[in-house]
Structures are given as structure tokens and as C-alpha cells.
C-alpha positions in Angstrom: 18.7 -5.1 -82.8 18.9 -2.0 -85.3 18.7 1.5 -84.1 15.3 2.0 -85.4 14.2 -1.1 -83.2 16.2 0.2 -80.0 14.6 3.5 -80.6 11.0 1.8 -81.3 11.6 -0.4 -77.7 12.4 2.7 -76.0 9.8 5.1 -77.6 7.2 2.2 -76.1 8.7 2.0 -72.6 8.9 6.3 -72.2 5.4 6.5 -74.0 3.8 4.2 -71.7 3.5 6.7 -69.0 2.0 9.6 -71.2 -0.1 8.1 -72.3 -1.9 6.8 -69.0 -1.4 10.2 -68.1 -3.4 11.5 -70.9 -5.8 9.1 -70.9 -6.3 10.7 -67.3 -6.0 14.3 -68.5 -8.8 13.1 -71.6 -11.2 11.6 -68.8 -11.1 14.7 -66.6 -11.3 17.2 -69.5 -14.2 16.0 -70.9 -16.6 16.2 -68.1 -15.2 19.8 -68.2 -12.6 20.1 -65.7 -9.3 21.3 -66.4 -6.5 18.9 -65.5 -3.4 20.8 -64.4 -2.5 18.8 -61.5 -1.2 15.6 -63.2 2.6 16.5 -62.6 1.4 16.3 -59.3 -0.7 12.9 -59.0 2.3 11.2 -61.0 4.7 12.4 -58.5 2.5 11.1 -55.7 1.9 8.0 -57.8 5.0 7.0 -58.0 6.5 8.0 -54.3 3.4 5.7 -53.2 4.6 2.5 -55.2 8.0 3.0 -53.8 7.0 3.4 -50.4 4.5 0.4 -50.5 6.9 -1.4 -52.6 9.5 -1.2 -50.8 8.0 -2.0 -47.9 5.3 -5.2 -48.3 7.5 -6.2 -50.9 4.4 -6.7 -52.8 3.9 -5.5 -56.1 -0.4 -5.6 -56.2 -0.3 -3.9 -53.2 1.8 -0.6 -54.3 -0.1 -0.3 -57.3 -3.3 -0.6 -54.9 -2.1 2.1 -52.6 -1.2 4.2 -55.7 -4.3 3.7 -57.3 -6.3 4.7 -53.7 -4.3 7.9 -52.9 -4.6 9.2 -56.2 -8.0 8.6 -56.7 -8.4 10.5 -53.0 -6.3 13.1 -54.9 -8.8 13.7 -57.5 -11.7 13.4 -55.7 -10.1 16.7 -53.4 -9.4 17.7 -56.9 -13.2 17.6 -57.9 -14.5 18.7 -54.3 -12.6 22.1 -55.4 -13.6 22.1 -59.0 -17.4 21.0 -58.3 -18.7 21.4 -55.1 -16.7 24.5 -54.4 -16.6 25.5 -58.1 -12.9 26.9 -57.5 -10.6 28.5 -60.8 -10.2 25.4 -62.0 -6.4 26.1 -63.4 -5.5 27.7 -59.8 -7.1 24.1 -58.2 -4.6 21.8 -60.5 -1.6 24.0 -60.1 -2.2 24.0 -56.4 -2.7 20.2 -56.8 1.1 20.1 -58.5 2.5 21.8 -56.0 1.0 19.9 -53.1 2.0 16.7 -55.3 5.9 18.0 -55.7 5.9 18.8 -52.1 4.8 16.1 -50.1 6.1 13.5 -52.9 9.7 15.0 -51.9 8.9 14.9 -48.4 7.9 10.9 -48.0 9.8 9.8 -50.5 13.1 11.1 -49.2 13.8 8.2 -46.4 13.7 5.9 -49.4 15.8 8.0 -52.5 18.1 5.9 -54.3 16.6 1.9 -53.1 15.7 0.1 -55.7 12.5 -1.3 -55.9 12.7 -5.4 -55.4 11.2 -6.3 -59.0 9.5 -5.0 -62.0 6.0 -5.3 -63.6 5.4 -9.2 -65.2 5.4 -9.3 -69.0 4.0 -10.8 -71.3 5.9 -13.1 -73.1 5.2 -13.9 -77.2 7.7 -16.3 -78.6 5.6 -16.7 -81.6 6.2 -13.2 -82.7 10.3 -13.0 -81.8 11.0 -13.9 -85.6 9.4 -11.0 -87.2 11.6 -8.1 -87.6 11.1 -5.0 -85.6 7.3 -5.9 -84.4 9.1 -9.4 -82.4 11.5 -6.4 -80.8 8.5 -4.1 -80.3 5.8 -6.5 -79.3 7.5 -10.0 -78.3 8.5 -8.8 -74.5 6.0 -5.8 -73.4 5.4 -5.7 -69.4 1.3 -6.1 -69.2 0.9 -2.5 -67.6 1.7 -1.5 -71.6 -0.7 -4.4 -72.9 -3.3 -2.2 -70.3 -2.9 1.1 -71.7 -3.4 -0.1 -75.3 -6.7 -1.7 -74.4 -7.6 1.1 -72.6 -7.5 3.5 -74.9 -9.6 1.3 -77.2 -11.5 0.6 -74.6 -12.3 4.4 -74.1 -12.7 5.4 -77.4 -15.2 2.9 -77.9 -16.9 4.3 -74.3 -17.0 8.1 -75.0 -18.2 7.7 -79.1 -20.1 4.7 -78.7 -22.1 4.0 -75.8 -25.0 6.1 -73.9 -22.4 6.9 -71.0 -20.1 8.6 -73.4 -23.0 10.7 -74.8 -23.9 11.3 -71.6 -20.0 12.2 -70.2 -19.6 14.5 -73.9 -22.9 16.1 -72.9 -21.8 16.8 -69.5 -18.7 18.3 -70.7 -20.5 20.4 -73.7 -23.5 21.5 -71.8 -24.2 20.3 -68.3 -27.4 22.5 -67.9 -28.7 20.8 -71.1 -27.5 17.2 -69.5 -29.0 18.2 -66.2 -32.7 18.7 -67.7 -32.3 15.8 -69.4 -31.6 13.8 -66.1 -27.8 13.3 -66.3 -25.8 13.5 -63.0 -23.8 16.3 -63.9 -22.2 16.2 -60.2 -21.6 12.5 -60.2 -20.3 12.3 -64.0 -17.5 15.0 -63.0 -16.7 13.4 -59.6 -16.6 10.0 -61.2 -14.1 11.2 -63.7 -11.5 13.3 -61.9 -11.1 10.1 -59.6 -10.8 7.9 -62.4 -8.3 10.2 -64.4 -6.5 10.9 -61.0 -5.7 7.1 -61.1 -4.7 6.9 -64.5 -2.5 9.4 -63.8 -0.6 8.1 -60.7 -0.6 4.7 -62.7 1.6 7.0 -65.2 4.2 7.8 -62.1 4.0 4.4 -61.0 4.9 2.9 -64.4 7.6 4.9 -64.4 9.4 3.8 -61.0 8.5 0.4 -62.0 10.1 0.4 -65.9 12.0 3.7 -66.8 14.2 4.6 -63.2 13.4 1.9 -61.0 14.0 3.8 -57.8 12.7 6.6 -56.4 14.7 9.9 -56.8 12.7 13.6 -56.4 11.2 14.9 -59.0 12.2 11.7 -61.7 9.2 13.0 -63.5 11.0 15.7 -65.1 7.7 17.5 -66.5 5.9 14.7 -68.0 3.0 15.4 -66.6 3.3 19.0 -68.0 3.9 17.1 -71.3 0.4 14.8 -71.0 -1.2 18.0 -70.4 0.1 19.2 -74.0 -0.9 15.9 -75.4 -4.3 16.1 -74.0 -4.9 19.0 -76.4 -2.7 17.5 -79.4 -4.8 14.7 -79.1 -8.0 16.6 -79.7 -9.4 14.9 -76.5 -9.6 11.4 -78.3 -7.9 8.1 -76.4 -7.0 6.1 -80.2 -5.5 9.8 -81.1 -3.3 10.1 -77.8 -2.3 6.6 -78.6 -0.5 7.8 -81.5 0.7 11.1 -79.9 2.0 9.7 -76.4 4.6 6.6 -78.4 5.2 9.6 -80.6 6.1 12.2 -77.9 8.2 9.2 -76.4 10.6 8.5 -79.1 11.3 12.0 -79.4 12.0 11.4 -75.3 14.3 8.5 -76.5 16.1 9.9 -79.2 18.3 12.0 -77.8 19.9 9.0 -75.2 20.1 6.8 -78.3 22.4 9.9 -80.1 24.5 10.2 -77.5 25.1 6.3 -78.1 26.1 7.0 -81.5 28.5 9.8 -80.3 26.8 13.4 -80.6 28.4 15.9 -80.4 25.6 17.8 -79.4 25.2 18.7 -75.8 23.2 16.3 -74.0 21.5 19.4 -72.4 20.2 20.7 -75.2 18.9 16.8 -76.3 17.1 16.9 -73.3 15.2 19.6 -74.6 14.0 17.7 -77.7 10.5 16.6 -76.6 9.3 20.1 -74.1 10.4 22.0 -77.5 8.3 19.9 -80.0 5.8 20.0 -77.7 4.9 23.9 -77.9 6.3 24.1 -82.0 3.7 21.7 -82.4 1.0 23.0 -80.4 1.6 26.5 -81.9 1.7 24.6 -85.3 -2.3 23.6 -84.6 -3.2 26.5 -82.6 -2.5 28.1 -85.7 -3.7 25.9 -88.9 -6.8 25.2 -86.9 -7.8 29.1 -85.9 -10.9 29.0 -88.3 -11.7 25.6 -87.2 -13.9 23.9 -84.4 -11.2 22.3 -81.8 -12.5 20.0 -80.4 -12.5 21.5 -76.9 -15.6 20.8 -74.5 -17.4 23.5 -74.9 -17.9 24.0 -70.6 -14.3 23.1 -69.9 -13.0 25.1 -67.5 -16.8 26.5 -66.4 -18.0 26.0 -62.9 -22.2 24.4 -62.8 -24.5 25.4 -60.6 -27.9 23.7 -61.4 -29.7 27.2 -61.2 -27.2 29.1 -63.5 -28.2 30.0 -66.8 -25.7 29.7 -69.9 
């Protein structure tokens, strides 16, 4: 296998998890609540697949437990946001540091175990002969056959069905939605739970294919990262697909030149994707200043059925 196929292989297995989370991050942010806390649910995410892991030995059940605590997460999350109508930034940062703290604190019985297995993949022996798609595609685990079909599967939901009008019009103008017999409450509650999950499925995919044990903080800012992404993406799943493989070859790169015999410091190749990450976002906050962005237009803005807009 070639460099550009190694780097291709591991661009896939680092952008796996940023891209759950910002499928997660797009689901929240378009019912218009701000999504700061997924540093946080991945954390939590992945301490709760080790733990269960570890434990029952079985592999469904982790992912279970993962995918139940972090959907308890959000729903705190959008009892905060919603019912309470809280700051939503203050509500995710306070969700991140609950996340980094307890995560440190349950999972430190268990640092350094390794897990007892890995997800199952999906084997294509039909595709091994083809250069560079065989490497990239013949051998993928089926938690990264999931996240491509999910963020088909969601771009077809919000621009293409009446539940994505009515999610976009819950996220642009609730009050409007509200009249016009939307849910705004449920829609919003629904979402952070659901994007919670997809979240802690990113910190669980993690443990389970990029450091298969549990270690404190092994997220190193990714979530941080899928927040960036969120907004890179333009809040669209198909463009985050692009964004999150894209994001994790830069991730990859700077292990594979250390292979090759660098001499930069691996410090500073470290750095590689959190510096991309605000050149680029500076890069569109500034070519797209005289442009629409995208943004829901009530992200960020509490609803309270009386209030006027």
C-alpha cells in the first residue's frame, strides 16, 4: 500500500468520528440550539463504552449504554436550552466541562485496559483488486458504513421531506412554525437527544478504532473540531461528509510524516488540523461577509410561545 492509500485508510478511520459528531452538532443546530457541549458527550461516550465494555464483555451493550447516557445528556442539555431558555453557549460549555470531569472520574479505575474486541467490518473481496478504492473501501468496520448512510440519509430528511421543512422552520422561525402547528418544543427536544447520541457514538468510535483503550481526555479537542466543521459545513450532512474525511487526513498526515522521517517537531504536526481549522474558518468568515451563511436564522435564541420576534 502507497502513501496516498495509508494516508486515505487513515483519513477514513480519524474522520469517522467527526463526522458523527457533526452530524450531531448539524441536528442540534438546526432546530436552533447551539451545540458546544460535544467535547463533552464524546468524552462521556467513550468512558461509557469502555466501562460497559469492559465489563459485559459485550459489544451491543456498550454502544447501548453509550447511546442512553448521552441521549440523557442532551435531553439535560435541551431542558436548559428549552424549558429553562438558558445562554445557550454558557449551557454547552457547562455541558463540556461536566463531560471532561466526570468522564475522568469513572473512567480512571479502567485507564490503560484494552477493550476485548473491535467493531465487525464489513468485508468486500470483490473490490480488494482495485487500486486505492480496494484499500479505502474493501475492509471498513460498519460503524463507518453507518455514518455514510447517515449523512445521506439526513440530507435527504432535512431538504426533502415535510419533517425537514418542518425542523428548518423550527430553526429559522419557531413563532412562524408554532402558528403553523409545529411542535417547536418537541422538534428541539427530539434533536438535542438525537445529536447527543451521535455525538457519544463519535467518542465511542473512537475507543473502539483509533486508541482502543480508555486514557483521559483521548479526545484531544475533537469535539471542539466538529463544532468548527458544523459551520464549515454550512449546516449540510453530504457537505460535512466531505469536510469531516477532510479534516481527518490533515489529523493523519502529520503521523504518516513522521514515518517518512520529519524533521519537523511532532509537536508542531500535532497542530496541523486545530490550525486549518480557524485559517479556514477565517478564510469563509471572510469571502462570505456580503453573503447569506447559511446559519438558522433563531440559532442561539430562546422561544417562548408568547414572545414576539
Amino acid at each position: 500500500m502507497d502513501f496516498i492509500a495509508q494516508l486515505l485508510v487513515a483519513a477514513v478511520a480519524a474522520g469517522t468520528p467527526l463526522l458523527l459528531a457533526t452530524l450531531g452538532g448539524i441536528l442540534n443546530e438546526r432546530a436552533g440550539i447551539i451545540q458546544l457541549g460535544a467535547e463533552g458527550l464524546m468524552l462521556m461516550g467513550a468512558v461509557t463504552t469502555c466501562l460497559v465494555y469492559l465489563r459485559t464483555g459485550s459489544l451491543a451493550a456498550a454502544l447501548l449504554a453509550t447511546l442512553a447516557v448521552t441521549a440523557l445528556l442532551g435531553l439535560l442539555h435541551g431542558f436548559l436550552c428549552v424549558t429553562l431558555r438558558a445562554n445557550q453557549p454558557m449551557a454547552g460549555l457547562a455541558l463540556t466541562l461536566f463531560g471532561s470531569g466526570l468522564s475522568a472520574y469513572l473512567g480512571k479505575p479502567i485507564s490503560g485496559n484494552p477493550l476485548p474486541g473491535g467493531l465487525p467490518r464489513l468485508e468486500l473481496p470483490w473490490l480488494k483488486p482495485v487500486p486505492v478504492i480496494g484499500d479505502l473501501l474493501g475492509n471498513l468496520d460498519l460503524l463507518t458504513w453507518f455514518s455514510f448512510a447517515l449523512a445521506a440519509a439526513l440530507h435527504l430528511l432535512i431538504h426533502r421531506t415535510s419533517w425537514g421543512l418542518h425542523l428548518r422552520a423550527v430553526g429559522d422561525h419557531p413563532a412562524t412554525a408554532d402558528v403553523m402547528g409545529v411542535h417547536v418544543r418537541l422538534i428541539r427536544y427530539g434533536c438535542t437527544a438525537a445529536g447527543a447520541m451521535l455525538i457519544g457514538l463519535a467518542g465511542a468510535d473512537m475507543v473502539l478504532t483509533v486508541a482502543p483503550t480508555w486514557n483521559e481526555g483521548l479526545t484531544g479537542g475533537r469535539g471542539w473540531i466538529a463544532v468548527g466543521l458544523v459551520i464549515f459545513a454550512r449546516w449540510n450532512p453530504l457537505r460535512a461528509l466531505l469536510t469531516a474525511y477532510f479534516f481527518g487526513a490533515l489529523d493523519s498526515i502529520g503521523f504518516r510524516m513522521q514515518l517518512l522521517g520529519s524533521a519537523v517537531p511532532p509537536y508542531f504536526l500535532k497542530m496541523i488540523p486545530y490550525v486549518v481549522t480557524i485559517l479556514v474558518l477565517m478564510y469563509l468568515g471572510y469571502r462570505n461577509r456580503n453573503k447569506p451563511s447559511g446559519t438558522p436564522e433563531a440559532l442561539g435564541v430562546p422561544y417562548a410561545r408568547e414572545q414576539r420576534f
